[in-house]
C-alpha positions as CSV (number, residue, x, y, z in Angstrom):
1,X,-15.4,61.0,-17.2
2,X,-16.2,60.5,-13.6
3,X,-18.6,62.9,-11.6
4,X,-19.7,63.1,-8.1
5,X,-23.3,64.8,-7.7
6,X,-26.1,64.3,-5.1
7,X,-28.0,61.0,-5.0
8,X,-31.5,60.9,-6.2
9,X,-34.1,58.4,-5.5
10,X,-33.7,57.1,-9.0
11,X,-30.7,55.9,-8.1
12,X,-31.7,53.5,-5.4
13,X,-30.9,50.2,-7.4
14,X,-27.4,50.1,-7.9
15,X,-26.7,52.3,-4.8
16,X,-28.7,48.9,-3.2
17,X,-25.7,46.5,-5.7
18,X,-22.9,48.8,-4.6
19,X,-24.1,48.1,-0.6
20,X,-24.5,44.4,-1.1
21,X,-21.1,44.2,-3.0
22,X,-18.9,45.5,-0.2
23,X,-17.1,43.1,1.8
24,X,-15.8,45.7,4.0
25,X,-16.5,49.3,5.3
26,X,-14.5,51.4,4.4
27,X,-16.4,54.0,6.9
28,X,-20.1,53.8,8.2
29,X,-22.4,51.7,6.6
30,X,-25.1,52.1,4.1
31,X,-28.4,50.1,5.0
32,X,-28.3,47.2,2.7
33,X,-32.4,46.7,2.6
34,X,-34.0,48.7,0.2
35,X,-37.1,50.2,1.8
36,X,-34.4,51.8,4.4
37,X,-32.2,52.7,1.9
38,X,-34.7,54.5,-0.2
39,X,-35.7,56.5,3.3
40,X,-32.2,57.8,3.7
41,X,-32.1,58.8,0.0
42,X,-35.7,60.7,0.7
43,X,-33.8,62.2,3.0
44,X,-30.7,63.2,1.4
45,X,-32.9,65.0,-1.5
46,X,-34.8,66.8,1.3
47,X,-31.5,67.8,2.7
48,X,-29.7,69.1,-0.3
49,X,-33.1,70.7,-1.3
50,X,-33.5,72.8,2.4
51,X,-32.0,76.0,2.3
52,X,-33.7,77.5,5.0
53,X,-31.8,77.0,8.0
54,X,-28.0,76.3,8.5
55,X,-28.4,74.4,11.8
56,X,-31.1,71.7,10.3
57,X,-29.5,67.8,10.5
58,X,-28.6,67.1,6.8
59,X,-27.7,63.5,5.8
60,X,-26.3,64.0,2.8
61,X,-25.0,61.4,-0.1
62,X,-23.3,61.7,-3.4
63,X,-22.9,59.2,-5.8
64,X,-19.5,58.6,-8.2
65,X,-21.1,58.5,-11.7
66,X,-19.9,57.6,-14.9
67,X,-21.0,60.5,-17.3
68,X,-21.0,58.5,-20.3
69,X,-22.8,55.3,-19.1
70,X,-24.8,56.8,-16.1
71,X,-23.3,53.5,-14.3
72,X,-22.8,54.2,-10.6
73,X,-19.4,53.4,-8.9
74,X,-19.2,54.4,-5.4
75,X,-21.3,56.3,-2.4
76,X,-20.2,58.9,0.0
77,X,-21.5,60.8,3.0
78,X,-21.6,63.6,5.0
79,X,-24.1,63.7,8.0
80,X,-24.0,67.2,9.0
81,X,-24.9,66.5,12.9
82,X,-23.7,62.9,13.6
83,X,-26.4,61.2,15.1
84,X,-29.3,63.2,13.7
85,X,-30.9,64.3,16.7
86,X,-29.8,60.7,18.9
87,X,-26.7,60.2,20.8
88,X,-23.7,59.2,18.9
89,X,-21.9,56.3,20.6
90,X,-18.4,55.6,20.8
91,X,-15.9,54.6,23.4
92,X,-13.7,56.6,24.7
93,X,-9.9,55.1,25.8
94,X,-8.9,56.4,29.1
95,X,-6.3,55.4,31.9
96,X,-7.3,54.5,35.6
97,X,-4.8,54.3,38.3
98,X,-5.0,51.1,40.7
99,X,-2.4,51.4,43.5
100,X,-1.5,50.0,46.9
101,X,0.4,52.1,49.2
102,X,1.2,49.6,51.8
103,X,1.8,46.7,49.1
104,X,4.1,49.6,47.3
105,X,2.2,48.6,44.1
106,X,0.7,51.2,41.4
107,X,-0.3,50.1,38.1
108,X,-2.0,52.1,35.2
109,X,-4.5,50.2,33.4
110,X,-7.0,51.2,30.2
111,X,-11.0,51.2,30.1
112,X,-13.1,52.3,27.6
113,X,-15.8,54.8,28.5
114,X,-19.3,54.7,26.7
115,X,-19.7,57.7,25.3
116,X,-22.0,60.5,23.4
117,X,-19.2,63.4,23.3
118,X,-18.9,63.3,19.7
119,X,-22.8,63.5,19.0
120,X,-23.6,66.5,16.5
121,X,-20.6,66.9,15.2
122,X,-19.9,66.7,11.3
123,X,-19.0,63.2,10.6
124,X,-17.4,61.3,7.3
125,X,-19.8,58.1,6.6
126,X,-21.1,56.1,3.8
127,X,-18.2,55.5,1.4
128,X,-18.3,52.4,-0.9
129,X,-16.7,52.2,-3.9
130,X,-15.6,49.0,-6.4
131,X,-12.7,47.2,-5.7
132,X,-11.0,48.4,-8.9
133,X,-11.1,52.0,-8.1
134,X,-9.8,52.1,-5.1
135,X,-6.3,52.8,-6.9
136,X,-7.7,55.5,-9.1
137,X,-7.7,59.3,-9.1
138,X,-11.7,58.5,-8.9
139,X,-11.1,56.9,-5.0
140,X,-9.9,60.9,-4.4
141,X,-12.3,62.4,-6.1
142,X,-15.2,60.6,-4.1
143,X,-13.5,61.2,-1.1
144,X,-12.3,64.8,-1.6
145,X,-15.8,66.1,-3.3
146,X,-17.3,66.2,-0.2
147,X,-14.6,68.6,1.5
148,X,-15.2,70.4,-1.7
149,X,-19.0,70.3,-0.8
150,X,-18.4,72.0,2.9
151,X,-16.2,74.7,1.5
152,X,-18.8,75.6,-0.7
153,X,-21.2,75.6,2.2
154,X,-19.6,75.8,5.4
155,X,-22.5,77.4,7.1
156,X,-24.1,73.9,6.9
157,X,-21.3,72.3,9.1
158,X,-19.5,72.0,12.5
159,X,-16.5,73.6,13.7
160,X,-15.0,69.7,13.9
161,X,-15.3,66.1,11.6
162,X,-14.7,63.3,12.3
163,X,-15.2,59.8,10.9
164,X,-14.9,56.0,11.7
165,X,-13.1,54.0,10.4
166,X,-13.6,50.3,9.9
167,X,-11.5,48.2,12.4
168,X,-10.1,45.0,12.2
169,X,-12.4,41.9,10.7
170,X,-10.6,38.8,9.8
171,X,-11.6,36.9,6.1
172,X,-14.2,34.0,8.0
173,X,-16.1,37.6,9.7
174,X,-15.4,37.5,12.8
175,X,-14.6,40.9,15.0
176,X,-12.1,40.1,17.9
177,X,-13.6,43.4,19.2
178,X,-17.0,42.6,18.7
179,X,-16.7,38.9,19.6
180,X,-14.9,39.7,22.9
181,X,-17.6,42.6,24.0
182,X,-20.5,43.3,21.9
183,X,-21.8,39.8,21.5
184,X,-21.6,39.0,25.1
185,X,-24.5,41.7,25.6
186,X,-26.4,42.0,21.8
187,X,-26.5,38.2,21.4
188,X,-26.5,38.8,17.8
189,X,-23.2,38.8,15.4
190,X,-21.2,42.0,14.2
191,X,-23.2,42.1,10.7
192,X,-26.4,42.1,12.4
193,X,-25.8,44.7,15.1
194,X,-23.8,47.1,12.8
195,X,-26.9,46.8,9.7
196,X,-29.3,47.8,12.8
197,X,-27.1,50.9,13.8
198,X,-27.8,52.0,10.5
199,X,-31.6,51.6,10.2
200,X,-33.1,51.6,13.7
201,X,-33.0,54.2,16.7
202,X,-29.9,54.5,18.2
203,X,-32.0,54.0,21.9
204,X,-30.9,50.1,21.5
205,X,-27.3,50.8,22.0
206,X,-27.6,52.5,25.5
207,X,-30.4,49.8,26.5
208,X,-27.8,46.9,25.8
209,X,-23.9,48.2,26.4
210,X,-22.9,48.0,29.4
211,X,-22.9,51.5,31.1
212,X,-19.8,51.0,33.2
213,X,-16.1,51.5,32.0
214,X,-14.7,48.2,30.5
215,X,-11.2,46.8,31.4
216,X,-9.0,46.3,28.4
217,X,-7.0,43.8,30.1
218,X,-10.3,41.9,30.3
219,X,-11.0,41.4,27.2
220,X,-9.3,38.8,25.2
221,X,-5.7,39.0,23.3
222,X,-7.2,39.4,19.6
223,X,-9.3,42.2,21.1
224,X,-6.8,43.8,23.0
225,X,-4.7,44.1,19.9
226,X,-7.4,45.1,17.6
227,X,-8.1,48.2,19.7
228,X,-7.6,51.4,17.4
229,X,-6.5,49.7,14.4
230,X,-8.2,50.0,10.9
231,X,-8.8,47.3,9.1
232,X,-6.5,46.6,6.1
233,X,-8.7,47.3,3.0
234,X,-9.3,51.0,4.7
235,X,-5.6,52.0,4.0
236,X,-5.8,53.9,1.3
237,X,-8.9,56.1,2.5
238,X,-7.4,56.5,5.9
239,X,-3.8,57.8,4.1
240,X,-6.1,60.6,2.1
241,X,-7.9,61.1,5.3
242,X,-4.6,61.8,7.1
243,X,-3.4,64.0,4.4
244,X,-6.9,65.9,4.9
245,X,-5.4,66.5,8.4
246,X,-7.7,64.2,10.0
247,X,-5.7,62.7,13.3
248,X,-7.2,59.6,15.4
249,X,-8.2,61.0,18.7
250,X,-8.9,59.1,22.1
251,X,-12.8,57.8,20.7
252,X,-12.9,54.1,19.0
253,X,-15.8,52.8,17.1
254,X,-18.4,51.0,19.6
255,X,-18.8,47.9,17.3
256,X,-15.8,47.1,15.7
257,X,-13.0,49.2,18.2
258,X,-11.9,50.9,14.7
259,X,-10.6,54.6,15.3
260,X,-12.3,57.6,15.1
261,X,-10.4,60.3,13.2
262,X,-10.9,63.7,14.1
263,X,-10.1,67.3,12.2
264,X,-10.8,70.9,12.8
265,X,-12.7,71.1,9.7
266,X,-11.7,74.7,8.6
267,X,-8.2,72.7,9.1
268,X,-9.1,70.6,6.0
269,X,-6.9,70.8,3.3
270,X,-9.2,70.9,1.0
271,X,-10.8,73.7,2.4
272,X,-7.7,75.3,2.9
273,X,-6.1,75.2,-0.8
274,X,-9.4,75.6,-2.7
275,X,-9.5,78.8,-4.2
276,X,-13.1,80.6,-6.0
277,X,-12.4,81.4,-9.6
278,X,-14.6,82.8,-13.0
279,X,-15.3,79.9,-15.6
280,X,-13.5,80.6,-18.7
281,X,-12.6,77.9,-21.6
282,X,-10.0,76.3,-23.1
283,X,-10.1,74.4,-27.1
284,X,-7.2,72.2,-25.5
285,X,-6.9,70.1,-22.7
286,X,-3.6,71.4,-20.7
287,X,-3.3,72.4,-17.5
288,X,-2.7,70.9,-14.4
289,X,-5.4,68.2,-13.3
290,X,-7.2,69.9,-10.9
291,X,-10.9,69.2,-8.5
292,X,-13.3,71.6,-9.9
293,X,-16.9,71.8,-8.4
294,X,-19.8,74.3,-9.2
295,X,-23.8,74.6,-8.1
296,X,-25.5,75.0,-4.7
297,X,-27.5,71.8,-2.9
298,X,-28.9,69.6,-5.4
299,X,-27.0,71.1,-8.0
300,X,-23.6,70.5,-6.7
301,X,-21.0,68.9,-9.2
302,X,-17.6,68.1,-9.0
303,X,-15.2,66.0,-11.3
304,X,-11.4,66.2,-12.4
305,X,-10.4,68.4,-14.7
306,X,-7.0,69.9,-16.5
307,X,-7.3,74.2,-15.2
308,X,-4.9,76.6,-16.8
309,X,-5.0,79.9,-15.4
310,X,-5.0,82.7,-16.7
311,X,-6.2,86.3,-14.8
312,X,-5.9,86.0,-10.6
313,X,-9.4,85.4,-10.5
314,X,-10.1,83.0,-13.6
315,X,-9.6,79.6,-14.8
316,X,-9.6,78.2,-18.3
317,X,-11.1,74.3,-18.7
318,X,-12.3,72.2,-21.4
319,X,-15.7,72.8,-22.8
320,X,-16.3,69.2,-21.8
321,X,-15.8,70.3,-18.4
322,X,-18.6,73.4,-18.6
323,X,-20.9,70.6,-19.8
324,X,-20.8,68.5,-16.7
325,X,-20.7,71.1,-14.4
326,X,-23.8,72.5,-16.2
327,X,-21.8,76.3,-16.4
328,X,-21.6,78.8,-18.6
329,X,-18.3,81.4,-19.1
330,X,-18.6,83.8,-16.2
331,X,-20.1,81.2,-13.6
332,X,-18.2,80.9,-10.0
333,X,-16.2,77.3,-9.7
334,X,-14.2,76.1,-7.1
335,X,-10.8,74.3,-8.1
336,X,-8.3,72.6,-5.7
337,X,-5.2,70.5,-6.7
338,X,-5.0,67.2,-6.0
């Protein structure tokens, strides 16, 4: 049985193997060295731990664990202000009008804007999971445990989400977006920049892009046409992200030109068709499979599970289910079809 629950510091090794396997991201990166890997784990503890105030930053990550085994299998986030406190860059697609009156000539033409706009807004990062689950009811139940996380405590969140996605990268690592921008003014490849987003202060970005708008039609062919688009292994986490309700808007990831998806978040679905019910069991295991989560902060848990109802406000689930969820009869769940 698969569960998703907040990571610990104990689990900093084979979050460390899952960050080194991935060839591609699937959304923002996790750090792949392991003393600033263990800070942003610190950090997620202390996050889910503070319940004081609903407006501090939270960077949050959940791990997919195996129950029986204890074996890790994939990473998610939620960073509850993107850009904790720095500017979070992004370009922004726009259209300039160039015209001539007495050569009769008017031509629309597309630049890219540097900007901040979507700085401390809720944003989607971290996902990794293996290769071999990416076809599995576990790829939704990663992704969708964390909408079932800001249900459970919306105060914690923005009024919008968004999330990047990774754009295009071809199989010898080259980015035509990156190779035709980026490099010209990091002198450093796409890896390197992209692992230094993730560990350093985002102050380096603003000192090296170039502050003006950028001509499309400038830069070269590849480039132009990987613009917006995600990059092929993100297809099936962009479909359940469109199914969420998330839409890409007019921002594109500053690295890679991947798009940024954006969502009223009380617009989620998940949000939306997850219902509070009483915990009540079941000796069989019928029902229709349903996400079921339960505990506040560090105690959050959610997994799959077959829920029969019975009374308006009560659900009847395995006792196998009670067990992960650490619940007794009586305790409030959450449940949401998939």
């Amino acid at each position: 049985m698969w569960q998703v629950r907040p990571a610990r510091l104990d689990d900093l090794q084979q979050i460390l193997e899952l960050a080194n396997a991935q060839k591609g991201r699937l959304s923002s990166t996790l750090p792949k060295i392991e003393e600033t890997l263990a800070r942003k784990l610190q950090h997620s503890q202390t996050s889910f731990a503070d319940k004081t105030d609903a407006n501090t930053p939270r960077r949050l990550i959940f791990v997919l664990e195996n129950i029986d085994t204890g074996q890790l299998a994939g990473t998610a986030g939620i960073d509850s202000r993107a850009g904790n406190g720095q500017p979070f860059y992004n370009y922004r697609r726009d259209n300039l009008i160039h015209a001539s009156h007495e050569l009769n000539v008017s031509r629309r033409v597309e630049v890219l804007y540097p900007s901040h706009a979507l700085t401390d807004l809720t944003l989607l990062c971290a996902f990794t999971l293996q290769p071999e689950l990416r076809e599995t009811s576990a790829f939704e139940l990663l992704s969708r445990a964390r909408m079932m996380f800001i249900a459970s405590h919306r105060e914690w969140f923005t009024n919008r989400t968004v999330v990047e996605i990774q754009g295009i990268q071809h199989e010898d690592g080259s980015v035509p977006f990156w190779d035709s921008l980026g490099r010209h003014f990091f002198n450093m490849d796409f890896e390197t920049a992209d692992q230094y987003s993730g560990q350093l202060s985002k102050t380096f970005i603003a000192e090296l892009m170039p502050p003006n708008p950028v001509y499309v039609t400038l830069l070269s062919t590849d480039a132009q046409a990987a613009l917006g688009e995600a990059h092929p292994l993100t297809q099936p986490n962009y479909s359940l992200l469109q199914r969420e309700g998330f839409q890409p808007g007019c921002y594109v990831d500053i690295f890679d030109g991947g798009p940024v998806l954006e969502v009223r978040t009380d617009s989620l679905k998940t949000l939306v068709t997850s219902q509070c019910k009483t915990l009540h069991g079941s000796e069989t295991p019928d029902g229709e499979t349903c996400l079921i989560s339960a505990g506040e902060g560090a105690d959050f848990r959610c997994l799959l599970t077959p829920v029969a109802e019975t009374l308006a406000d009560e659900v009847k689930v395995p006792v196998s289910t009670w067990h992960a969820l650490n619940r007794n009869a009586g305790d409030p769940v959450r449940i949401s079809p998939l």
